[in-house]
C-alpha angles and dihedrals in degrees: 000000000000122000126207132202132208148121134262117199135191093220078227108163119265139213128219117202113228128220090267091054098246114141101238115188120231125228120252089235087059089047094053095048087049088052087051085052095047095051082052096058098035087061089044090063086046095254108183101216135010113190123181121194128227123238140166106216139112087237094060117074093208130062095165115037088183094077096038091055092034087065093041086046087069085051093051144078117184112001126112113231122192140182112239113198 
């Protein structure tokens, strides 16, 4: 029996806090481009899977995981990826 790791994400938004300590959002083109480099890393430590789930809501930044794992697909090597929905 073999078991495999990995993470599954919501794609939901995110805040940073900035030095003042004012929440600031982050735009769903920046969280797209943290989730990439997240896959890639994820690969990197030999994850085994990274799924990443479909909604339809102002507070996801991804409505088609497809294309956002598609583009991470050409930065990895051995990672699964898969579509939640």
């Amino acid at each position: 029996m073999k078991i495999e790791l990995g993470l599954t994400l919501f794609a939901e938004n995110s805040t940073i806090y900035m030095p003042d300590g004012k929440r600031q959002p982050i735009s769903h083109a920046q969280r797209i481009r943290d989730i990439i480099e997240e896959i890639e890393l994820a690969d990197q430590l030999w994850l085994d899977f990274y799924g990443l789930n479909e909604h339809h809501r102002k507070d996801y930044a991804v409505s088609d995981p497809v294309t956002v794992l598609s583009a991470a697909a050409t930065r990895t090597h051995h990672i699964k990826l898969s579509s939640e929905q």
